[in-house]
LOVEXKOL-283175 format. One record per residue: residue number from 0; residue in three letters; x, z, y of N, C-alpha, C, O, CB in turn. Coordinates in steps of 0.1 Angstrom, whole numbers. Glycine has a CB too. Layout:
// LOVEXKOL-283175
ATOM  pos  code  neast    nup  nnorth  caeast   caup  canorth  ceast    cup  cnorth  oeast    oup  onorth  cbeast   cbup  cbnorth
ATOM  NUM   ALA      X      Z       Y       X      Z        Y      X      Z       Y      X      Z       Y       X      Z        Y
...
//
This chain:
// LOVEXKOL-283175
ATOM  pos  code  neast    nup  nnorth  caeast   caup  canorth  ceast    cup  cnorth  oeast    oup  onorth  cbeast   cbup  cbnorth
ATOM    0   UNK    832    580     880     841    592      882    843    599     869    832    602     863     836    601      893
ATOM    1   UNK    853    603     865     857    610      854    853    626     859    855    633     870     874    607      851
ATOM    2   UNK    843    629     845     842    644      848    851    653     849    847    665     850     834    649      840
ATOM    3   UNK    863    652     848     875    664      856    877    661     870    886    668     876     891    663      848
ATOM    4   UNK    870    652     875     870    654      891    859    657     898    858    655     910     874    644      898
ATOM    5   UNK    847    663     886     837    669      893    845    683     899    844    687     911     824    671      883
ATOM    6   UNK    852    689     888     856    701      892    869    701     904    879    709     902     859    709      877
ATOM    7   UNK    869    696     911     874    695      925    864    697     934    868    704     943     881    683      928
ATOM    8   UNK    853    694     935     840    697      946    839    712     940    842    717     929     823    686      945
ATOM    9   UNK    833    718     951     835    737      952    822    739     947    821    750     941     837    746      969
ATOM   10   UNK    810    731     946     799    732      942    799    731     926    789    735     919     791    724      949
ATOM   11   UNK    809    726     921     810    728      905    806    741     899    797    743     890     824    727      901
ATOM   12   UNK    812    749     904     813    762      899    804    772     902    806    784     899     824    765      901
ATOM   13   UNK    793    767     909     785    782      916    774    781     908    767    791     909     781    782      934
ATOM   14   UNK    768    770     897     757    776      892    761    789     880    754    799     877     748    764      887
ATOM   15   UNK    773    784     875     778    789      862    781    806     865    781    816     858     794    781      857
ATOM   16   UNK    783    803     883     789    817      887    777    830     890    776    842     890     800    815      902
ATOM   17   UNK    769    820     892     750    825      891    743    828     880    734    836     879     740    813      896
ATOM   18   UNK    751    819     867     742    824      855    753    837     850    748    844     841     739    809      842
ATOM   19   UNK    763    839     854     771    851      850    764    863     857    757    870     850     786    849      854
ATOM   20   UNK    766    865     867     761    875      875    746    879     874    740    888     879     763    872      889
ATOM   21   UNK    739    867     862     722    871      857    721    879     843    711    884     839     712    854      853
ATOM   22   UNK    735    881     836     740    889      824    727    898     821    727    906     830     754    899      828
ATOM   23   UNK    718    899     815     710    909      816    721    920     804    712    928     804     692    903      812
ATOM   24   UNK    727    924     800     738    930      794    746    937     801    751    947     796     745    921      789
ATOM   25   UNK    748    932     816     758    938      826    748    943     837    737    938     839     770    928      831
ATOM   26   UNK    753    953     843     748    954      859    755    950     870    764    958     876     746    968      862
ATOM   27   UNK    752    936     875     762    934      883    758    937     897    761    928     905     767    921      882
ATOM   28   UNK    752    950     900     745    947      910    757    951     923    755    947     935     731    955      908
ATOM   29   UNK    769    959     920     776    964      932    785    955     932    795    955     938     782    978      932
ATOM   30   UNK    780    943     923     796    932      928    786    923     943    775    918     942     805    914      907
ATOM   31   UNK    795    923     954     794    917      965    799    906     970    794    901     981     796    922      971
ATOM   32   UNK    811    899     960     823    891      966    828    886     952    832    893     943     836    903      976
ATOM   33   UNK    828    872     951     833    869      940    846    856     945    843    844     949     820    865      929
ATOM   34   UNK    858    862     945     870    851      948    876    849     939    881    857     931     880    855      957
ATOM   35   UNK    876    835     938     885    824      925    892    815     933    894    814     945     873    814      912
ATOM   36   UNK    895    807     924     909    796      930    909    786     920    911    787     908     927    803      929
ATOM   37   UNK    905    776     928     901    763      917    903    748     924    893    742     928     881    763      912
ATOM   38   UNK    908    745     925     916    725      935    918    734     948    918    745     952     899    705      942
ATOM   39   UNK    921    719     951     928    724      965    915    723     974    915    720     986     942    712      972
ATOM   40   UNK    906    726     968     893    726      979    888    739     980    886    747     971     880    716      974
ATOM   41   UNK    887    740     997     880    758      997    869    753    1002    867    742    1007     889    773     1006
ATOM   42   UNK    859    767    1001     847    765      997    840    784    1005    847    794    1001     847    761      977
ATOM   43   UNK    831    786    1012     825    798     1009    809    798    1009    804    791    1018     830    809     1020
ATOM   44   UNK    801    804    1001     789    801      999    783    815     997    788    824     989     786    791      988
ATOM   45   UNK    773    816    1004     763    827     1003    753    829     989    744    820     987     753    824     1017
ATOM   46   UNK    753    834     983     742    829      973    734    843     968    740    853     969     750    822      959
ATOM   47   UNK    721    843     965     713    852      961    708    852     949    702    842     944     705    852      968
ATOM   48   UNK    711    863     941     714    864      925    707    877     924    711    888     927     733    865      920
ATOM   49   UNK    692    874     917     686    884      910    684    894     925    690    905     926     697    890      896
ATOM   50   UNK    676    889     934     679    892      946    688    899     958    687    904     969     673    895      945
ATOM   51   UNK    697    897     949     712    903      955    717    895     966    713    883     965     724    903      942
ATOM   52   UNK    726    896     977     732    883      980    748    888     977    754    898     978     728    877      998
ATOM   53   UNK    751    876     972     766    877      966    775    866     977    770    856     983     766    869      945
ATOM   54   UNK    787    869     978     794    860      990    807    857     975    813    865     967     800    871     1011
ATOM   55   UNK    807    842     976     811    836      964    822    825     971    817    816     978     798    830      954
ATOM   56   UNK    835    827     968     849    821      981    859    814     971    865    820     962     860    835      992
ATOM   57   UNK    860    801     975     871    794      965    881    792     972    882    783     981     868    780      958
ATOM   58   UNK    890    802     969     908    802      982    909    787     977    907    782     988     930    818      977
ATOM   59   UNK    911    776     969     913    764      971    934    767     964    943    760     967     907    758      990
ATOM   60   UNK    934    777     956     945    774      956    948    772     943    939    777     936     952    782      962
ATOM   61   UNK    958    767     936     962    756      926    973    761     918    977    771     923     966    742      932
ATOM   62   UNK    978    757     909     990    761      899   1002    767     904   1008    775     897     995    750      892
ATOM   63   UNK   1008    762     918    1022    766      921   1018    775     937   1026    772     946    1033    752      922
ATOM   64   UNK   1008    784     940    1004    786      946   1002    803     944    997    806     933     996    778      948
ATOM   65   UNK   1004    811     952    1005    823      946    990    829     962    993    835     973    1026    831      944
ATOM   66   UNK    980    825     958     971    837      968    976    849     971    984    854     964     960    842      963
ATOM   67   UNK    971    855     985     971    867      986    960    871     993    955    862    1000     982    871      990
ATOM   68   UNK    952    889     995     940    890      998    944    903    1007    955    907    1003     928    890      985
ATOM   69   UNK    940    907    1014     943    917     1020    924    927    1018    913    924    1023     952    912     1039
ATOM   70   UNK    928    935    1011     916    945     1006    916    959    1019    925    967    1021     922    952      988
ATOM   71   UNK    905    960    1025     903    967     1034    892    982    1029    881    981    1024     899    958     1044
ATOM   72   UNK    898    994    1033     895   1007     1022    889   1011    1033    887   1005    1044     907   1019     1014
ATOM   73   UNK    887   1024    1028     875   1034     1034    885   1038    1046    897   1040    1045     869   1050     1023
ATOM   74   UNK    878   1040    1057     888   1047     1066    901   1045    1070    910   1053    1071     889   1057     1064
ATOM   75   UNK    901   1027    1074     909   1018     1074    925   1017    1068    935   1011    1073     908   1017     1087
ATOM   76   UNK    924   1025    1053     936   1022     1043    936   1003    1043    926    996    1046     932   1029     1025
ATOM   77   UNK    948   1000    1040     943    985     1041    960    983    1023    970    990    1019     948    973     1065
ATOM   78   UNK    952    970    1018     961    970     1008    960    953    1006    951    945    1006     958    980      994
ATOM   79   UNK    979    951    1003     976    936     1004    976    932     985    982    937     976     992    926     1015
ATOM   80   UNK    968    922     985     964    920      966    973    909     968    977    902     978     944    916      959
ATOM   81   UNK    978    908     951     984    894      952    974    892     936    972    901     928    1006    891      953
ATOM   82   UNK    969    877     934     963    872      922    973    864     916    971    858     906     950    864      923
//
Protein backbone atom coordinates (compact mmCIF):
# COMPACT_ATOMS: atom_id res chain seq x y z
CA UNK A 1 0.00 0.00 0.00
CA UNK A 2 1.26 3.38 -0.89
CA UNK A 3 1.64 5.65 2.13
CA UNK A 4 -0.97 8.29 0.81
CA UNK A 5 -3.57 5.76 1.46
CA UNK A 6 -2.72 5.40 4.91
CA UNK A 7 -4.22 8.80 5.27
CA UNK A 8 -7.77 7.63 4.23
CA UNK A 9 -8.14 5.40 7.55
CA UNK A 10 -9.39 8.02 10.33
CA UNK A 11 -6.89 6.57 12.66
CA UNK A 12 -4.09 8.37 10.72
CA UNK A 13 -4.48 11.40 12.20
CA UNK A 14 -5.25 11.02 15.92
CA UNK A 15 -1.89 10.43 17.29
CA UNK A 16 -0.49 13.73 15.67
CA UNK A 17 -3.79 15.29 16.96
CA UNK A 18 -2.70 13.97 20.59
CA UNK A 19 0.82 15.14 20.33
CA UNK A 20 -0.68 18.73 19.44
CA UNK A 21 -3.03 19.11 22.24
CA UNK A 22 0.35 17.87 24.63
CA UNK A 23 1.95 21.60 23.47
CA UNK A 24 3.44 22.19 26.77
CA UNK A 25 3.66 26.03 25.20
CA UNK A 26 -0.21 26.15 24.87
CA UNK A 27 -3.08 25.51 27.33
CA UNK A 28 -5.26 23.42 25.62
CA UNK A 29 -7.18 22.59 28.33
CA UNK A 30 -10.86 24.25 27.35
CA UNK A 31 -10.57 22.78 23.84
CA UNK A 32 -13.32 19.80 24.03
CA UNK A 33 -14.04 19.01 20.30
CA UNK A 34 -11.65 18.85 17.64
CA UNK A 35 -13.49 18.72 13.92
CA UNK A 36 -11.40 18.25 10.71
CA UNK A 37 -12.19 16.90 7.28
CA UNK A 38 -9.85 14.47 5.76
CA UNK A 39 -11.19 11.30 2.86
CA UNK A 40 -14.28 10.42 2.49
CA UNK A 41 -14.00 8.48 5.71
CA UNK A 42 -15.76 9.62 8.94
CA UNK A 43 -14.56 8.77 12.03
CA UNK A 44 -15.48 9.91 15.91
CA UNK A 45 -13.08 9.02 18.73
CA UNK A 46 -13.02 9.75 22.30
CA UNK A 47 -9.53 10.40 23.35
CA UNK A 48 -7.78 11.39 26.66
CA UNK A 49 -5.05 14.00 26.44
CA UNK A 50 -3.05 15.04 29.41
CA UNK A 51 -5.99 13.79 31.34
CA UNK A 52 -8.47 15.66 29.53
CA UNK A 53 -11.05 13.81 27.40
CA UNK A 54 -11.13 15.46 23.96
CA UNK A 55 -13.98 14.23 21.39
CA UNK A 56 -11.93 14.30 18.11
CA UNK A 57 -14.64 13.96 14.61
CA UNK A 58 -13.54 13.46 10.97
CA UNK A 59 -16.87 14.97 8.95
CA UNK A 60 -15.07 12.69 6.13
CA UNK A 61 -15.46 15.55 3.79
CA UNK A 62 -13.11 16.13 0.74
CA UNK A 63 -12.19 18.95 -1.84
CA UNK A 64 -15.61 19.75 -3.50
CA UNK A 65 -17.49 19.43 -0.37
CA UNK A 66 -18.40 22.37 1.62
CA UNK A 67 -19.26 21.08 5.56
CA UNK A 68 -21.50 22.62 7.70
CA UNK A 69 -21.74 22.52 11.72
CA UNK A 70 -24.57 23.85 13.53
CA UNK A 71 -22.91 25.50 16.91
CA UNK A 72 -25.23 25.45 19.84
CA UNK A 73 -24.88 28.76 22.49
CA UNK A 74 -25.76 29.48 25.86
CA UNK A 75 -29.39 29.56 26.30
CA UNK A 76 -30.27 27.85 23.19
CA UNK A 77 -28.85 30.68 20.55
CA UNK A 78 -28.03 28.28 17.83
CA UNK A 79 -25.59 29.27 14.77
CA UNK A 80 -25.03 27.46 11.58
CA UNK A 81 -20.87 27.38 10.81
CA UNK A 82 -19.79 26.74 7.41
CA UNK A 83 -15.74 25.49 7.09
Amino acid sequence: MMKWHHTREYEYFIKDLKDFLKDDNYDFQKITHIIYSHSHIKGISKETVNDHLVSIKNSGAWQHTNPSYVEILHKGGINLMDI
